[in-house]
N, C-alpha and C positions, 0 to 999 in steps of 0.2 A: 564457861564456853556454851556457847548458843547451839540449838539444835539446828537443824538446816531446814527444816519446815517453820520453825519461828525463826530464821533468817528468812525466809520467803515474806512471813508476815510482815517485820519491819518492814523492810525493801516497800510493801506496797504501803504502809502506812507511812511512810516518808514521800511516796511520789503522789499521795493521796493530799497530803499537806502540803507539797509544792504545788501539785495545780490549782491546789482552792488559792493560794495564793499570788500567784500568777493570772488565773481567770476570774475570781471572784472579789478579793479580797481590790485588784485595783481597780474594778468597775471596767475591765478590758469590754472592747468592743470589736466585733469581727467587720465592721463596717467601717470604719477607721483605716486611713494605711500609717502602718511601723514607723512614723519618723517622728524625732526631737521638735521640729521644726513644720511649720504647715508647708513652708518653700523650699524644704529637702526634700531630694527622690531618694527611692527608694531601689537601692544597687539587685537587679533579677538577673537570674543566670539560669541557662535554660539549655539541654542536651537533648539530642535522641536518639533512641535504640531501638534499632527495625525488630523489635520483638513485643511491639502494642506498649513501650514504655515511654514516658518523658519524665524527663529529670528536670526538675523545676527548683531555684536554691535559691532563697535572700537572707538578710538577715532582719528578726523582730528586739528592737531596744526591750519591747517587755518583757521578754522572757529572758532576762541573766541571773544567772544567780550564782553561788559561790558552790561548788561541790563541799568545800570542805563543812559548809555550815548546813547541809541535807545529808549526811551520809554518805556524799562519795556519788550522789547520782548528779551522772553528766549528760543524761538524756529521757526526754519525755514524747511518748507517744501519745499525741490530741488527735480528737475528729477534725477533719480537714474545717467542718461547718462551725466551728467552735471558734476559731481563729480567722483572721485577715487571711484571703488568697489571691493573688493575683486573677483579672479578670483576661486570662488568655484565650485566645479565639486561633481558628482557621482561617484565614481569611477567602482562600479557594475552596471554599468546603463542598463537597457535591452529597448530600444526603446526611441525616442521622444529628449528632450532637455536635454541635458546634466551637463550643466552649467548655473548657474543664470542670467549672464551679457546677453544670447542671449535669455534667456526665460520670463523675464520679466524686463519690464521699468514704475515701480511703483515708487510713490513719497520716497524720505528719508525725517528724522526726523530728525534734525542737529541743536544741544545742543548748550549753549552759552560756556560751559567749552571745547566745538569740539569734545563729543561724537555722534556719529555718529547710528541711528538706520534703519535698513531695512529689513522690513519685506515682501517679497516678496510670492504674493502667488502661488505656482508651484506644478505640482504636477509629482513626483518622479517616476521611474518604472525601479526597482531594480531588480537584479537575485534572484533570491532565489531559494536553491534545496529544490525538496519538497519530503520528504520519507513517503510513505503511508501504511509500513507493517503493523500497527496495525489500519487501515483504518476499522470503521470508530471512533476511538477512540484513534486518532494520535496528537500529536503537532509538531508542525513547529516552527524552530523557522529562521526567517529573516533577514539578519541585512543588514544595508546601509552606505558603507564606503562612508562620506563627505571630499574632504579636496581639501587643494588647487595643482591644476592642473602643475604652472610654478614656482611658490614662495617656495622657499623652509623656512625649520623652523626657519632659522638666517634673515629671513627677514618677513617672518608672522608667529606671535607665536600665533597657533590655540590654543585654550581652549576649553574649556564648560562655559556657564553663568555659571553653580555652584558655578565657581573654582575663581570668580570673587574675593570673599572677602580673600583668600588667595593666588592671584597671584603676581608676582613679574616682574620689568619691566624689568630686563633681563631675556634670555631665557629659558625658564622650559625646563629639561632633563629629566622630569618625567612621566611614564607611569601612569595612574591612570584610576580607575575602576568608575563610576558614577551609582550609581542606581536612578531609578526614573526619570530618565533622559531625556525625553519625558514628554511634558506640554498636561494632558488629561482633564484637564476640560471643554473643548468644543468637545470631543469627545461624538460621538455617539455610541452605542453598535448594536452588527451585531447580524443579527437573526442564522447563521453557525458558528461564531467561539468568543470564549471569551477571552479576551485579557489578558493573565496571566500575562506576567509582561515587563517591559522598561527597560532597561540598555544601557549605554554606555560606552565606552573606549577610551582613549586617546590614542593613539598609536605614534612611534616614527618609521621610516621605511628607510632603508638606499638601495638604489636598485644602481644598478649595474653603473649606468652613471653618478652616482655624488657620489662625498664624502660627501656632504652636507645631512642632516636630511630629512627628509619631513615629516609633521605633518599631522593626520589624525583623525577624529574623527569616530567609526563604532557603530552605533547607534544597538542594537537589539531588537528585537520584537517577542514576543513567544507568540503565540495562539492556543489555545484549541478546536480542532472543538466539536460544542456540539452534542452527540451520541443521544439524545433522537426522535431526527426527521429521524435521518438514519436510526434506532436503529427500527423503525416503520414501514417506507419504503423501508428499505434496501434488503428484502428477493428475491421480484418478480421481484422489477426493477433493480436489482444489477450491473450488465453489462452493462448498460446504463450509469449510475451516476458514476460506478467507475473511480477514476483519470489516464488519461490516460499517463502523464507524472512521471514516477517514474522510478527507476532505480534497485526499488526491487519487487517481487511480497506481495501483503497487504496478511496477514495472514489469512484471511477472504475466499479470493480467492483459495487460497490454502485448507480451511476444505470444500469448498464447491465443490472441485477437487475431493478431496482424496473419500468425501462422494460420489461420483457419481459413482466412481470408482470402490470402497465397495458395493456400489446397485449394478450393473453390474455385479460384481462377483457373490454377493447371488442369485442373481437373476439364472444365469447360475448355481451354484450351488444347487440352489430349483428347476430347470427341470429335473436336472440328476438325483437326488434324486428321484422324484414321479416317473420318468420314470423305473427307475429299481426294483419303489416299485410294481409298478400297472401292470407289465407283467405279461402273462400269462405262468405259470411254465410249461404248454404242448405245446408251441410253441416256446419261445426264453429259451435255455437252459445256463445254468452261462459258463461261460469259465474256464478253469482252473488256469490262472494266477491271474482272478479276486476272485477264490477261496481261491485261498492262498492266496491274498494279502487283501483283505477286511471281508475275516472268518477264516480266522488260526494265522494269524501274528498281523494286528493291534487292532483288537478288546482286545488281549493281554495287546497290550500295552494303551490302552484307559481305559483299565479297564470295558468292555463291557462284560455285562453277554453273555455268548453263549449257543445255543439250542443242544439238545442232538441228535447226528447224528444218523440216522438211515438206515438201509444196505435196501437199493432197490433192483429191479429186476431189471439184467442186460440184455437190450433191443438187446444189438449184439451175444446172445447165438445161436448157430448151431442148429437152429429151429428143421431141419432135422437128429440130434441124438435122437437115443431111452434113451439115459444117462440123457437129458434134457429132458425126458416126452414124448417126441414129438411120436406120433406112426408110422413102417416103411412102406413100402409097404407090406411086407406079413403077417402083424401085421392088416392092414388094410383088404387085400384080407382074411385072416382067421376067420373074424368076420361079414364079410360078406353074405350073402345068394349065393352058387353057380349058382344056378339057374337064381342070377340079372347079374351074371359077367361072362357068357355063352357067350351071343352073344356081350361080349367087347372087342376090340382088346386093349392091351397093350397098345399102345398110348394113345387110350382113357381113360383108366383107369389110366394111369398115370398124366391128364389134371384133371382128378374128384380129385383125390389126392392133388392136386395144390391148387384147388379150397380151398379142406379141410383144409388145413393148414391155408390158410389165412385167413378165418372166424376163426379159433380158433386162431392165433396173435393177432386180433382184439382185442376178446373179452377178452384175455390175457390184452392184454394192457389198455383198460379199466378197469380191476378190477385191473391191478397195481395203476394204479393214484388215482384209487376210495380209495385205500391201504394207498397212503402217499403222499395226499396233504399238509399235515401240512409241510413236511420237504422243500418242495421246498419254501414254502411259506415262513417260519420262514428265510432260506437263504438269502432270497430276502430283508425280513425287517433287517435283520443283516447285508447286506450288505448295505441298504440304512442309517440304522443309523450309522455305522461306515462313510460311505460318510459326514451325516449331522454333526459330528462331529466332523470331520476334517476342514468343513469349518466354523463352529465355531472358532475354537481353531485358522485358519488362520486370521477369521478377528479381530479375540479380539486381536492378536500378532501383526496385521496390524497400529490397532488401540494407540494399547502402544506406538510402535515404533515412530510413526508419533508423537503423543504428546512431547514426551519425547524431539524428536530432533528438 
């Protein structure tokens, strides 16, 4: 009976002799691809797992061997660089390594039947457009075209591991849909975005410099940002957090425009209003166009009660007719005492006259206003409400428009 440290040794002196003879012994070459034939492809299958993994699986004819005739070993681990490896690329790559063969030299797993397993771990960094108009209650969805770079489809016939139990060792001409497609059970869950769902597709792409196929796997990946933390955060620090690369404005952005806009207006609109309420009707008098236009014409159409007009004293009468009240000069001199207007020259008694007129305008024009403040007043509020509802009726119509579209 063997000790278990010289069972250690065999083990390695038997995997020691299968690879000199597998690698050395047939003059293997890692530049070579695995077929019998220069005009077979080469059957790849290929998975991934949102944990920086790809699972990469074919089969190599060189490497079989018989377990019974090595001790019972049914598997060998080689330097990835020692052996043939597919030439897999990104093909939306945004930065860093592009291809597996330069980005990592991790051991393979190499089967006695010459399946070949490598799992490389890399980590990807893909394009992806990101549309944030309903930011922050957007999804994204991702995707990561894989395939081979110089090989076209009649010499590696790309798959999905799914497609394993139904592949065929001639070449598949067949597009096909893969759900689920993405290994998540060592994934971790993000505190911003919820991972809705995996799909892949097999694609089939014929471009302009070869007649030949080229095989392509475009993995996608659709996520959820969750709104409840922006949804919180989002009002004061909005400007800060929002995503600055997009290519449309987030819908967000835009009511929180529109709204500032609408303030801005009311606001101008609430000064004009108090300001034409709160004058004073004996020093800034209405204009005539703003008569007509905000107390004859639209209060009409607004369906705005109006005040009953009332006929004033008109302040540009010919002070100095007797028709208008007003008394003449011999109207004055005849009510007079002779005796005070003896020693007045004309002049002067024309200057007293002066005088008299204008205390009596005065107090004219004070008992006019004492007469009919109401009416200046009521103009003033009819014209300020006709204003305040106009710009009602502007922003409510602002307001629709902008939703609607």
């Amino acid at each position: 009976m063997l000790c278990p440290d010289y069972l250690d040794l065999f083990n390695v002196g038997l995997n020691r002799n299968l690879h000199e003879r597998l690698i050395k012994k047939k003059n293997y070459s890692p530049f070579v691809r695995p077929v019998k034939t220069h005009n077979s492809a080469v059957l790849l299958f290929m998975n991934l797992s949102l944990i920086q993994i790809l699972d990469v699986d074919w089969k190599d004819h060189n490497f079989t061997w018989d377990p019974k005739e090595h001790g019972n070993v049914t598997s060998l681990l080689l330097p990835s660089e020692d052996i043939w490896t597919p030439d897999l690329a990104l093909y939306n790559n945004a930065g860093g390594s592009w291809d597996l063969a330069s980005s990592s030299s991790t051991l393979v797993v190499v089967n006695y039947d010459g399946t070949v397993t490598w799992r490389p771990p890399i980590i990807f960094k893909s394009q992806c457009e990101i549309n944030v108009e309903y930011f922050p209650f957007d999804m994204q969805n991702c995707s990561m075209k894989i395939g081979c770079w110089t090989h076209h489809g009649l010499l590696i016939d790309l798959r999905h591991t799914s497609q394993k139990a139904r592949s065929q060792p001639s070449f598949d001409n067949c597009r096909s849909q893969i759900d689920h497609a993405i290994d998540l059970s060592m994934f971790t869950t993000d505190v911003q975005w919820d991972l809705i769902g995996v799909s892949a597709r097999r694609n089939i792409e014929f471009y302009p410099c070869c007649t030949e196929p080229y095989l392509d796997i475009t993995f996608y990946i659709i996520l959820r940002r969750k709104p409840l933390f922006f949804g919180v955060n989002v009002i004061c620090p909005f400007f800060e957090i929002s995503p600055p690369t997009s290519l449309v404005v987030p819908l967000i952005v835009k009511y929180l425009l529109f709204t500032m806009v609408l303030i801005i207006f009311s606001t101008i609109a609430t000064v004009v209003v108090l300001n034409v309420r709160t004058r004073s009707p004996g020093i800034h008098r209405i204009s005539p166009w703003i008569r007509k236009v905000f107390i004859h014409t639209f209060p009409k159409i607004l369906l705005i009660k109006q005040y009953e007009r009332i006929d004033t004293y008109n302040f540009q009468k010919d002070f100095s007719s007797p028709a208008n009240g007003w008394p003449s000069s011999i109207q004055v001199f005849s009510s007079v005492n002779s005796n005070i207007l003896a020693g007045l020259s004309p002049e002067q008694l024309e200057e007293s006259l002066n005088k008299v007129r204008k205390t009596i305008l005065y107090f004219r024009q004070q008992e006019e206003w004492n007469k009919t403040p109401t009416l200046y007043t009521n103009e003033r509020v009819l014209t300020a409400s006709t204003a305040h509802a106009m710009d009602a009726i502007n922003v409510t119509r602002l307001s629709c428009e902008t939703k609607l579209s």
